[in-house]
C-alpha positions in Angstrom: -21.6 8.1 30.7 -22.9 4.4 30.4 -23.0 3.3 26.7 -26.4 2.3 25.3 -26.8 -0.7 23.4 -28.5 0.4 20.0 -28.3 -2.3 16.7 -27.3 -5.8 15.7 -25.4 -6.8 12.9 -23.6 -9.5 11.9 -19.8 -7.8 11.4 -18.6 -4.3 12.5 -15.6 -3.1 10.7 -13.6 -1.3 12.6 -12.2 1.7 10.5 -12.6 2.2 6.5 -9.3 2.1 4.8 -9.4 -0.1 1.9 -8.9 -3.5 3.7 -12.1 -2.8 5.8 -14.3 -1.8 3.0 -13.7 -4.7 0.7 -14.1 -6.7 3.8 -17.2 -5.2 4.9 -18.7 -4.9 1.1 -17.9 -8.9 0.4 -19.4 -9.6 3.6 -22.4 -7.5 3.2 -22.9 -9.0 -0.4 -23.1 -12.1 1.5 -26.1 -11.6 3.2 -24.4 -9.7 6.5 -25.2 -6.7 7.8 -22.7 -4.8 8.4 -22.1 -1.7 10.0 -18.3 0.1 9.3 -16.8 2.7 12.1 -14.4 5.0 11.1 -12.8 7.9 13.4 -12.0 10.5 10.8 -14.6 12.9 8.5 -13.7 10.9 5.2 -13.7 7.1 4.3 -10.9 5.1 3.1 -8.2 5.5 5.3 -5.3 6.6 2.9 -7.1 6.5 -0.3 -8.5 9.3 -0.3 -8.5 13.2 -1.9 -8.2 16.4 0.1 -8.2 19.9 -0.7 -5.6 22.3 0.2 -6.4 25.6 -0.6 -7.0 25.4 -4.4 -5.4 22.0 -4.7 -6.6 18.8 -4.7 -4.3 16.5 -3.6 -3.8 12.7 -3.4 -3.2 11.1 -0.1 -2.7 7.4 -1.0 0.0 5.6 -3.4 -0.1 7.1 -6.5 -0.7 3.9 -9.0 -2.4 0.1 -8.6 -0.6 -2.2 -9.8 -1.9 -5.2 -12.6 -5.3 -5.2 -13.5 -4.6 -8.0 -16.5 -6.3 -11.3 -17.0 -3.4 -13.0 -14.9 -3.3 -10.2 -11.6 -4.2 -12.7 -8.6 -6.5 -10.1 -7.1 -8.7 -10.0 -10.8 -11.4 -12.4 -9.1 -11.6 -10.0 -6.3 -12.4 -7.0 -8.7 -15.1 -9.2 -11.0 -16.7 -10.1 -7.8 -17.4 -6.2 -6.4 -17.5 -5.1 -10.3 -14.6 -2.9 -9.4 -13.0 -3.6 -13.0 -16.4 -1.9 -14.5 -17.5 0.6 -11.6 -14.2 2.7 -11.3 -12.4 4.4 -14.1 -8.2 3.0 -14.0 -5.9 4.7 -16.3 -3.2 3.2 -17.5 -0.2 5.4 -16.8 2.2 4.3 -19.6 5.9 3.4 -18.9 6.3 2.3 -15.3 8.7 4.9 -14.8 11.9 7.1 -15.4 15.3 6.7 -13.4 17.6 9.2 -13.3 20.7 9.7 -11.1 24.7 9.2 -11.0 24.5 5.2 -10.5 22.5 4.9 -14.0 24.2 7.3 -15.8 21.9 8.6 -19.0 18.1 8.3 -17.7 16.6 5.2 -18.4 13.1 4.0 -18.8 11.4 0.8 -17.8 8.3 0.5 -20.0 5.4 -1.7 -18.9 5.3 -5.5 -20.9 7.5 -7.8 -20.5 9.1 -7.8 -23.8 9.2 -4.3 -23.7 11.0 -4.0 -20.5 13.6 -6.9 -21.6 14.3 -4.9 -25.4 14.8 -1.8 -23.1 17.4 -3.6 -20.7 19.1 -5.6 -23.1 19.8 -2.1 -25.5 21.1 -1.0 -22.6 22.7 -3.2 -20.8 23.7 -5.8 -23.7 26.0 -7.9 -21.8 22.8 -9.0 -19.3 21.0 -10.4 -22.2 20.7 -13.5 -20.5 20.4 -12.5 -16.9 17.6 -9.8 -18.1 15.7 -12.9 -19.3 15.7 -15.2 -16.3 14.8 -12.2 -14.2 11.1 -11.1 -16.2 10.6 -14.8 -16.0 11.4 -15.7 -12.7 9.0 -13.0 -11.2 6.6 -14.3 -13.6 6.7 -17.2 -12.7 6.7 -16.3 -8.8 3.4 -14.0 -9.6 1.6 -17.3 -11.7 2.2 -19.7 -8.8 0.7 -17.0 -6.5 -2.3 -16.8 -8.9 -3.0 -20.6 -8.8 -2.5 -20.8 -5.2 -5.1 -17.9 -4.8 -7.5 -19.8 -6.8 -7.5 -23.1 -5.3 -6.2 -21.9 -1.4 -9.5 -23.0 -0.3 -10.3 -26.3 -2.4 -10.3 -29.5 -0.2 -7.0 -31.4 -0.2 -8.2 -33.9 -2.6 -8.4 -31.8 -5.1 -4.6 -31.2 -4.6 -3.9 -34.8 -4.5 -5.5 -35.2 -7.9 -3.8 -32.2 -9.3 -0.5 -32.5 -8.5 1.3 -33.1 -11.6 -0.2 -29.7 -12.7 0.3 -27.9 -8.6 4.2 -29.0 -8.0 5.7 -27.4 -11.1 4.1 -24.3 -10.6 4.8 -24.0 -6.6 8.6 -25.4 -7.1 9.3 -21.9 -7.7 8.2 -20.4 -4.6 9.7 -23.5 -2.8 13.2 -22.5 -4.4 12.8 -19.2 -3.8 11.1 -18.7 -0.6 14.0 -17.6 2.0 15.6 -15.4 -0.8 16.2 -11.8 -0.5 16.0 -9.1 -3.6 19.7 -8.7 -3.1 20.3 -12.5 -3.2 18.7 -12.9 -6.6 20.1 -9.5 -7.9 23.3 -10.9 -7.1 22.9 -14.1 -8.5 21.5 -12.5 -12.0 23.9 -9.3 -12.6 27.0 -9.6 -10.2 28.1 -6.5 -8.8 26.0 -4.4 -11.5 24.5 -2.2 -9.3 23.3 0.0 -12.3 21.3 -2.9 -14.2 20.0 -3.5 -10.4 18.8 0.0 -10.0 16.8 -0.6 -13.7 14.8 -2.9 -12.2 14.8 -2.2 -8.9 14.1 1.2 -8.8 10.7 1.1 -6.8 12.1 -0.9 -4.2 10.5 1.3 -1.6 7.3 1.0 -2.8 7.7 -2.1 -0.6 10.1 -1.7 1.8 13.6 0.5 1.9 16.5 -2.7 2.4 16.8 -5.1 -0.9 19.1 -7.4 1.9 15.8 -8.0 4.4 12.9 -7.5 1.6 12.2 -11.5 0.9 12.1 -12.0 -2.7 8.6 -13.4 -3.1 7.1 -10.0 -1.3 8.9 -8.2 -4.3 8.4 -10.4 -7.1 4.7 -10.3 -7.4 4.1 -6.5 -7.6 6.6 -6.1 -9.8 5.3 -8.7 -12.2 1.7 -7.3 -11.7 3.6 -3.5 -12.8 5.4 -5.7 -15.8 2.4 -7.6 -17.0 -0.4 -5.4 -16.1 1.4 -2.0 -16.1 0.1 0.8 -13.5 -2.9 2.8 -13.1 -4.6 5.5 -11.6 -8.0 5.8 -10.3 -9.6 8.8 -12.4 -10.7 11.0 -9.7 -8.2 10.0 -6.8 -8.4 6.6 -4.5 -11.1 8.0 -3.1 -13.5 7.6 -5.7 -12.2 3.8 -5.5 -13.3 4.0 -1.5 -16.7 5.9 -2.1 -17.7 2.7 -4.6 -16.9 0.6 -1.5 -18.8 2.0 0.7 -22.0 2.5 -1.8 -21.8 -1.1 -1.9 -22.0 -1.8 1.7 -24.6 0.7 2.1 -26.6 -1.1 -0.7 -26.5 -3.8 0.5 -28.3 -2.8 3.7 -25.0 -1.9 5.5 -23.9 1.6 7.3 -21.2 3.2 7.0 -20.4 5.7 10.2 -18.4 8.3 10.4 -16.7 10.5 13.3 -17.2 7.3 15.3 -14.2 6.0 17.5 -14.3 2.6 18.5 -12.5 1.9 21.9 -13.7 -1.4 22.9 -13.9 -5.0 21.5 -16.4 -6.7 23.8 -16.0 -10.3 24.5 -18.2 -12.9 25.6 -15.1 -15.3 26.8 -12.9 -15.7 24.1 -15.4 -14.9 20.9 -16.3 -11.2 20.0 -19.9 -9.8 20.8 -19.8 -6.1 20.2 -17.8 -2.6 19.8 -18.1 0.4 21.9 -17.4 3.5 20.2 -17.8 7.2 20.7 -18.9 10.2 18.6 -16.9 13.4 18.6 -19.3 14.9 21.5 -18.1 12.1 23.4 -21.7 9.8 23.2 -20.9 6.2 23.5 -22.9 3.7 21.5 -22.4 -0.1 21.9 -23.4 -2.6 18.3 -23.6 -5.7 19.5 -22.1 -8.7 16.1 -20.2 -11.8 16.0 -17.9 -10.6 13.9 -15.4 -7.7 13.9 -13.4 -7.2 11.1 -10.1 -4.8 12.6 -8.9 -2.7 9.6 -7.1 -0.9 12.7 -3.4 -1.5 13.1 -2.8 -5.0 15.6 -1.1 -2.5 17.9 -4.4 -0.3 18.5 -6.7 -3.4 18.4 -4.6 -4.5 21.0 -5.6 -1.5 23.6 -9.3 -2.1 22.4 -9.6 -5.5 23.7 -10.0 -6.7 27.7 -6.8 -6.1 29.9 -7.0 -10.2 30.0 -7.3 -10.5 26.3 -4.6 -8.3 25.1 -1.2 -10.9 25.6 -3.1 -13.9 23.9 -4.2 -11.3 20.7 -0.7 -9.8 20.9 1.4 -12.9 20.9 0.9 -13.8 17.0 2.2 -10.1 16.2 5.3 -9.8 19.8 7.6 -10.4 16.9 6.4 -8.6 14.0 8.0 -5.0 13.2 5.4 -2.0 11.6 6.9 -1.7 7.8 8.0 1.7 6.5 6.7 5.1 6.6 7.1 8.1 4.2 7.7 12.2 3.8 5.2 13.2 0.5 5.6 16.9 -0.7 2.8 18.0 -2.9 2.9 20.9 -5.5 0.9 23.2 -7.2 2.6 24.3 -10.5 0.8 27.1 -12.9 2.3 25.2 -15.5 2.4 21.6 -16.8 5.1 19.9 -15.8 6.0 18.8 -19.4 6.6 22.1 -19.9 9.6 21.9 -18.4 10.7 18.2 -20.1 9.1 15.6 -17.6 7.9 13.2 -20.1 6.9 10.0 -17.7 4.3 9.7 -14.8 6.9 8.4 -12.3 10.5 9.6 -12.5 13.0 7.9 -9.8 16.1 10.4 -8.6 19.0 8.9 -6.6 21.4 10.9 -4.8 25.2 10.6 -6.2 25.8 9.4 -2.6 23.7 5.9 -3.5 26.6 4.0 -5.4 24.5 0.4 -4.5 20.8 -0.2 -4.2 21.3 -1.6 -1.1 21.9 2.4 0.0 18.7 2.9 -0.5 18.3 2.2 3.1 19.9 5.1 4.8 17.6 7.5 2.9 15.3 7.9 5.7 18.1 8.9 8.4 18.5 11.8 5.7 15.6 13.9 6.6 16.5 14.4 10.3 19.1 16.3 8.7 17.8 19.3 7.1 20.9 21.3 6.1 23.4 18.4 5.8 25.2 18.0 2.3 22.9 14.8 1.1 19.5 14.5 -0.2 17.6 11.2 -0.2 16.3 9.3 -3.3 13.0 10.1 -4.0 10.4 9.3 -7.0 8.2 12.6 -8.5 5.2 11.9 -9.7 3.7 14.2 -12.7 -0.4 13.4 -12.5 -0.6 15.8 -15.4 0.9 13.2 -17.7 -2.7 10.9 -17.3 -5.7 12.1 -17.6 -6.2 12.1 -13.6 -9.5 14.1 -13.1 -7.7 16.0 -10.4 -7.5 20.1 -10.9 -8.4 20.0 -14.5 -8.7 23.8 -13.3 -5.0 24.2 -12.2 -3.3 24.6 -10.3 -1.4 21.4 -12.1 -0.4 18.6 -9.3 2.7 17.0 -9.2 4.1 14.9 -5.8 7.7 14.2 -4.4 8.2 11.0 -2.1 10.6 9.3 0.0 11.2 6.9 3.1 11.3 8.8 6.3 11.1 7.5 9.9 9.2 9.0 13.1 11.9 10.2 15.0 13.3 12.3 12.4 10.5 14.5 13.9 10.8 14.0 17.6 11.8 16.6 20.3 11.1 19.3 17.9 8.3 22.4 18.7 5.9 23.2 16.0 8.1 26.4 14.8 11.1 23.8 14.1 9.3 21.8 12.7 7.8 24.0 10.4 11.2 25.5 9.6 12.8 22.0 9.0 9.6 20.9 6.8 10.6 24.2 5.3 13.8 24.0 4.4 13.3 20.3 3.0 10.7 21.6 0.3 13.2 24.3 -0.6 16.2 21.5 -1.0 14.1 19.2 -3.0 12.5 21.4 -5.2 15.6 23.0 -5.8 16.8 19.5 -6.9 14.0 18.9 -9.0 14.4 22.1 -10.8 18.4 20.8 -11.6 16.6 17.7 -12.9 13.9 19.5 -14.9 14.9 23.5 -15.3 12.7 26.2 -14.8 10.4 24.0 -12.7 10.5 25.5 -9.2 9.4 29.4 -10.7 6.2 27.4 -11.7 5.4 26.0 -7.9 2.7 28.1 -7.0 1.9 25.7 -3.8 3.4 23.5 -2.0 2.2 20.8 1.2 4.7 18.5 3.2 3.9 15.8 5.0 5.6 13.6 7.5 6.3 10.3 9.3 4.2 12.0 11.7 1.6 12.9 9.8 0.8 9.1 8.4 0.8 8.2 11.9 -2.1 11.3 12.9 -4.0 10.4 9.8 -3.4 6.6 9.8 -3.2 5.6 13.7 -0.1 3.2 12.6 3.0 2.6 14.9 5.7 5.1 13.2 3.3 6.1 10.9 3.8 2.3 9.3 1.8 2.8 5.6 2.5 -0.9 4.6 1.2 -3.1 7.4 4.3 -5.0 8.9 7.3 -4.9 7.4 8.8 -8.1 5.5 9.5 -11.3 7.0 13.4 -11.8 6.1 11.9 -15.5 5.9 10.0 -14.7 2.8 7.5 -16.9 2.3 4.3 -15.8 1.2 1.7 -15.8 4.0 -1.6 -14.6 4.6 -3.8 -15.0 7.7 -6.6 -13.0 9.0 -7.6 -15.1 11.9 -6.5 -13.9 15.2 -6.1 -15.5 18.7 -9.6 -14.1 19.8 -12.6 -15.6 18.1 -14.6 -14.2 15.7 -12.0 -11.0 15.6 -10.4 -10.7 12.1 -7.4 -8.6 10.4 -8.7 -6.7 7.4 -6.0 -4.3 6.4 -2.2 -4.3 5.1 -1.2 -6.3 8.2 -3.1 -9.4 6.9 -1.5 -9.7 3.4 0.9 -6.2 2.8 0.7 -2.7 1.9 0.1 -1.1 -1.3 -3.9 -0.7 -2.6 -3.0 -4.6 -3.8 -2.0 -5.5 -0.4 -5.0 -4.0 1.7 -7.7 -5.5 -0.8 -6.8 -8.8 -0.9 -6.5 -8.9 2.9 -9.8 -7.3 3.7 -11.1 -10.3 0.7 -8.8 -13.3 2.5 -10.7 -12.0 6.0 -14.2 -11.7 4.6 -14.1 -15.2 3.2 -12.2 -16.6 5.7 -15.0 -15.5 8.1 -17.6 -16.6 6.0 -15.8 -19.9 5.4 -15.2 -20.3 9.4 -18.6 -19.1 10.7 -21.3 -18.3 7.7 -23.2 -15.3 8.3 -25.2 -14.7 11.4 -28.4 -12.9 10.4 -29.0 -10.5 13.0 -32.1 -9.8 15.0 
């Protein structure tokens, strides 16, 4: 069937996930019109809520990090009216640990000299290295604020500021090829408990401390220590739905059930996207612009046979980050009930002596009825007020690092049984942790490495965009080898709701700063 040729705009976004929408809503605040694809029923990629049953559950990461005068992405929030529009709660301390390496459960509240009085009680003889550590990712996450602030200001302005620019970037400088485990090391020795304190949602990011550059790490975890975390109230998707009001006020549309399969080119520069419906109607939009909140590897197949090694070449390198195994419950009874007293609780195996064992976690699940379980982090969304269920049943998650193949080879029925038998293994743990707990699961949903890659069309099921450069330094760049074709999504500036905003807002201006906005006739 030929493909008709129906609007113009000036961008297409190609899928919604949250890198594409802020993208497309900048953009269409501009002045563009923009129109955003996306191949599934819902918006907003992984942040989002679906319904099992009588349980709402949520898909995407389970707190944003920051939101405090000094979070880099602050700007980004004003400018959409994101810090008005959608309801964060704060969910208290940043989380629980418990497990053999830390001994007696420890808690890391949020502010920074409430996380340093809580380490230094309990690990006294850190004092000092406690200290340097809250202000050295500080520091790393107020030299990423002023470089996000004046990234785009013309070089004489840097000239004229330098006095003020050199102190403040020194500490990137120094720090910038780095691992976690270096400065760990440097700060507490071989401590591998006061490590674990403040390491403990290392895999929020990535699953090695020796390959995660320090720089990718410190940030978050300053925006967590200065800004604490939060919830949408509602679920992520509520944060999406905003998005795409505001693109469709704006005069933009938002489509979904619509597959894109095709960039078009015109030479080198972006024209157009063909796409298809579910009945297998293709439509071609003709714009300038096309913002890829796809993965690089699926843009890849969308462009021209000629294009694809020039797009590719940037990305030949680059590895897809991390993927994850979630397990969602239903409880007929709060989980406080039963002593959780924290929205995030960490539990480490008594096989992990070192953070750095964090890494063989994921080779764990491929083996359902071996004698280890992998670290994993429960999250109680009964402890905020969450506007999820406020019915029951009460929701509660468990997640971990898994990998893709952990799942290959195997028919549905063995998968089913080994999904099976990891639910019964891990709730059985919880319940060691927290007794009484598993009587009250009432419900219970696993999903896999292959299920992020279904739901997310990511290589492995990747959920954080590439992984880490062990180089560490701090880059972000949305322009790609084929004109007027940007990255809009966790592969232009990292994973995490953090990550995928600011690199749908680093593509939109970047666009607008490159081109302007083409008003389309």
């Amino acid at each position: 069937m030929d493909a008709s040729v129906s609007n113009r705009y000036d961008a297409i976004v190609i899928g919604s996930g949250l890198g594409g929408l802020v993208a497309g809503a900048l953009y269409a605040r501009s002045g563009g019109r923009v129109l955003v694809l996306e191949r599934q029923e819902n918006f907003g990629g992984a942040a989002t809520v679906y319904r099992h049953g009588s349980l709402s559950i949520e898909a995407s990461l389970h707190e944003i990090d920051g939101l405090d005068p000094g979070d880099p992405k602050m700007p980004l929030l004003k400018l959409l009216d994101l810090d008005r529009a959608v309801p964060f709660v704060d969910v208290g301390d940043l989380h629980e640990i418990r497990g053999p390496l830390i001994g007696e459960p420890f808690v890391l509240p949020h502010g920074v000299d409430a996380a340093l009085a809580a380490g230094r009680a309990r690990f006294p003889r850190h004092a000092d290295a406690l200290r340097r550590y809250f202000d050295l990712i500080v520091k790393v996450r107020n030299a990423l604020a002023f470089m996000s602030r004046h990234v785009q200001d013309s070089g004489r302005w840097w000239a004229s500021h330098a006095a003020e620019a050199l102190p403040k970037l020194w500490t990137l400088t120094w720090h910038g090829r780095s691992s976690v485990s270096d400065v760990l090391a440097r700060l507490f020795g071989d401590d591998e408990a006061v490590k674990i304190a403040v390491a403990a949602n290392l895999a929020y990011y990535h699953d090695d401390p020796d390959g995660l550059p320090f720089l990718h790490y410190a940030v978050p975890q300053a925006s967590y220590l200065c800004g604490g975390g939060h919830y949408v109230r509602g679920g992520s998707g509520v944060l999406s739905s905003y998005l795409v009001d505001v693109i469709c006020k704006s005069g933009g549309v938002v489509e979904a059930r619509r597959e894109a399969r095709r960039i078009l080119l015109d030479g080198n520069r972006t024209v157009g996207v063909e796409h298809f419906g579910d009945g297998g109607d293709s439509r071609i939009d003709l714009a300038p612009i096309v913002f890829g909140n796809a993965a690089p590897h699926r843009l890849k197949e969308m462009l021209p046979a000629g294009s694809r090694e020039r797009f590719w070449a940037r990305y030949a390198g680059r590895q897809p980050s991390i993927t994850l195994w979630t397990i969602s419950l239903g409880l007929n009874r709060p989980a406080q009930s039963f002593g959780v007293r924290h929205y995030s609780t960490h539990v480490l195996p008594s096989w992990m002596v070192r953070l750095a064992d964090i890494k063989h976690g994921a080779a764990i699940m491929a083996e359902p009825d071996g004698d280890r379980l992998p670290p994993y982090a429960f999250v109680d969304y009964g402890q905020i007020d969450s506007g999820l269920n406020e019915q029951g049943p009460h929701l509660a998650s468990l997640c971990g690092v898994d990998r893709l193949e952990n799942w290959a080879g195997l028919s549905a029925e063995q998968k089913r049984t080994r999904k099976g038998r990891w639910m019964d293994r891990l709730i059985a743990d919880l319940d060691r942790q927290f007794p009484g707990l598993a009587a009250a699961v009432v419900q219970r949903e696993m999903a896999t490495a292959e299920t992020m890659q279904h739901y997310l069309n990511t290589p492995g099921g990747a959920v954080y965009g590439f992984a880490p450069e062990s180089a560490g330094r701090l880059r972000v760049r949305a322009d790609t080898a084929i004109d007027g074709l940007w990255l809009a999504s966790a592969y232009t500036a990292g994973g995490g709701y953090s990550g995928a905003m600011v690199g749908g807002a680093f593509a939109a201006r970047a666009a607008i700063a490159k081109t302007g906005i083409h008003a389309a006739s």
